[in-house]
N, C-alpha and C positions, 0 to 999 in steps of 0.2 A: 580684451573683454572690458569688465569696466578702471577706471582709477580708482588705484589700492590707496589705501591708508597711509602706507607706509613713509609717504613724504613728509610725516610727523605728527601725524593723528595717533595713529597707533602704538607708536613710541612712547608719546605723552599718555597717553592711556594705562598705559603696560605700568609705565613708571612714576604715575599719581601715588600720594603717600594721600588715602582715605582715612579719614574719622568722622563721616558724618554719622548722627543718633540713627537708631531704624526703627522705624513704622511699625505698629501694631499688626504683625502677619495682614499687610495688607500686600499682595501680588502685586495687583497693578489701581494707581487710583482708588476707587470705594468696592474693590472688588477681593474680597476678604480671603484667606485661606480657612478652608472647613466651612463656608458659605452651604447651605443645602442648595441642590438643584431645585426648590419649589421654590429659593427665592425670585429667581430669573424666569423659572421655564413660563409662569405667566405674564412676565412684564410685557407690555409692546415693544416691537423691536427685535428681540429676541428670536429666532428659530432652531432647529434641530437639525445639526450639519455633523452628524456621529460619523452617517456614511464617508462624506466626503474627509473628514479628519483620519477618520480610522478607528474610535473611541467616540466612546460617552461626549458630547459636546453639545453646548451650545451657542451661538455666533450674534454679532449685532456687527452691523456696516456703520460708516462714516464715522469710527474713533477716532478721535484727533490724538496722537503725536506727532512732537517735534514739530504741528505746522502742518502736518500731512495726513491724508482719510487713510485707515488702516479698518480690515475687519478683525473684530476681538473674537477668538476661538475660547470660552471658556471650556477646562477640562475636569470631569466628573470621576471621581472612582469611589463608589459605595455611595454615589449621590451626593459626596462632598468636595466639593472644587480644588482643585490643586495645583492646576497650571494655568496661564492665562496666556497664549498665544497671539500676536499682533501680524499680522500678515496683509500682502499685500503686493504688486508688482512689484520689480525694482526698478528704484529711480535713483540717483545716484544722489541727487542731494536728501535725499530720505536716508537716505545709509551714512552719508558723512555727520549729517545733524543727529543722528539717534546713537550714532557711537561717540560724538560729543558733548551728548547730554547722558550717554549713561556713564561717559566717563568721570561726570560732576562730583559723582556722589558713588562709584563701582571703581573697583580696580581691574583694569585687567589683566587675565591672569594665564591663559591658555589659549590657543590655538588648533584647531584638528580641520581633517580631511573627513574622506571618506574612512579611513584604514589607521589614520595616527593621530598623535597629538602632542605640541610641540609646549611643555610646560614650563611658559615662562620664568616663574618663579627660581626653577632648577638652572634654567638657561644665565638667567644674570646673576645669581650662585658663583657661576661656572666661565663665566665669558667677562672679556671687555666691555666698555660701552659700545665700542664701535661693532664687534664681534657679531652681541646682541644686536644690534639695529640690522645688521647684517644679515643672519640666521631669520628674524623675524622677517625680515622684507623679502629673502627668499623663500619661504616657508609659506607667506599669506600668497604668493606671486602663483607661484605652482598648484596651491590649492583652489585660486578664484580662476585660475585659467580653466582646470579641471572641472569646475563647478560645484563645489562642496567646500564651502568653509563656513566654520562655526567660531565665533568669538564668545569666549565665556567669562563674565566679567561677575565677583564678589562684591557685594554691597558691605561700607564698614570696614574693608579689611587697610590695616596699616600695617604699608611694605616696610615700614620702619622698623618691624618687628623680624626681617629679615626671616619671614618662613624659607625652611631651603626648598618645599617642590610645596605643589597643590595639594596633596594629600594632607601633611601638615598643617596645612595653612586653614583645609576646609574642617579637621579635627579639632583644630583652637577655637573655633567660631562657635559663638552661640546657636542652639539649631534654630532660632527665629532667622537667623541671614539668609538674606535672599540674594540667590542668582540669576544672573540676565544672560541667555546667550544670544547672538544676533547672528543669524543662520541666511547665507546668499545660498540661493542653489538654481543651478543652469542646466537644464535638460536637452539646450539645443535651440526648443523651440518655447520656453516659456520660462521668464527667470523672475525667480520670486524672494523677498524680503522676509524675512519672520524677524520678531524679539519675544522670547517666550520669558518667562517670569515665575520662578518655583520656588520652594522651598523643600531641597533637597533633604536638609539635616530632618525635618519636622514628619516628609515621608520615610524617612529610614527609619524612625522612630517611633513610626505608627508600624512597620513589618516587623521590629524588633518586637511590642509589642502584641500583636497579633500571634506571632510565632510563640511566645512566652506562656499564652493564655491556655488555659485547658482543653482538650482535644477530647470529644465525644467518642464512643465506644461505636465503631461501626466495624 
């Protein structure tokens, strides 16, 4: 299928020691979390691709990263933005530059398939170097062959801090931290690039929220 990571992208990814400052909830570029949908839905550019996402979306073609045209899927829930989706065929030098530019300033921190997910953080807890490099190059091998792998990378997190799994790790974090995951998926006949961009802590904390609030008499 394509060439893995693992001949030292991924490794150095995994085991970047991060402290860059973070962004004003900004997802991706000038594309804000809690942006209303009326800020977008008139600009040019901009269309209505719900269907095709699955969700609330809006899309603009020719976004540059890393160098390369990607379509941006913005993602709406109560008409407030919250995920920003980059999508696009895959190219293989689109995938090696965009995991080494998210690794600049993201750590990586997990691995999954379809069905698992292989947490790094627990894993070199637990393993050698060599062990680690090992588990992860089989782990990503098996999953890109299958066609489902997702890399999920924390913006800010410093592995110096020795969290032992992901749970941990995403519990210490301010809820402004933003995660990146970059998702290969191979159907056979059409293989496609994503990097989506959220702010998970800041969604759990608008359902905490929500759920907290008063509940009408029906």
């Amino acid at each position: 299928m394509k060439t893995l990571l693992s001949k030292g992208l991924a490794m150095t990814a995994a085991m970047a020691l991060c402290t860059s400052a973070l962004a004003d909830d900004a997802l991706f570029k000038e594309h804000v979390y809690g942006a209303p949908f009326s800020k977008y839905s008139n600009q040019a550019g901009y269309y209505d691709c719900s269907v095709e996402i699955g969700a609330t979306a809006l899309c603009i073609d020719d976004v540059k990263f890393v160098g390369h045209a990607f379509t941006a899927a913005l993602l709406f829930s109560g008409d407030k933005l919250y995920m920003v989706s980059l999508l696009s065929a895959f190219e293989q030098q689109a995938y090696v530059q965009a995991v080494a530019a998210l690794a600049k300033t993201f750590a990586l921190v997990s691995l999954a398939d379809a069905s698992s997910q292989l947490d790094l953080l627990d894993l070199d807890r637990r393993s050698s170097r060599q062990d680690f490099a090992a588990k992860l190059s089989s782990y990503e091998s098996v999953a890109a062959n299958a066609g489902n792998l997702t890399y999920t990378f924390i913006e800010g997190l410093d592995r110096a801090k020795k969290h032992p799994n992901v749970t941990t790790a995403v519990a210490a974090a301010k809820d402004n931290t933003r995660v990146a995951e970059l998702v290969i998926m191979d159907d056979g006949a059409d293989s496609i690039l994503a990097v989506r961009f959220s702010f998970p802590k800041l969604e759990a904390r608008k359902l905490k929220d929500a759920l907290a609030s008063p509940v009408e008499d029906f």
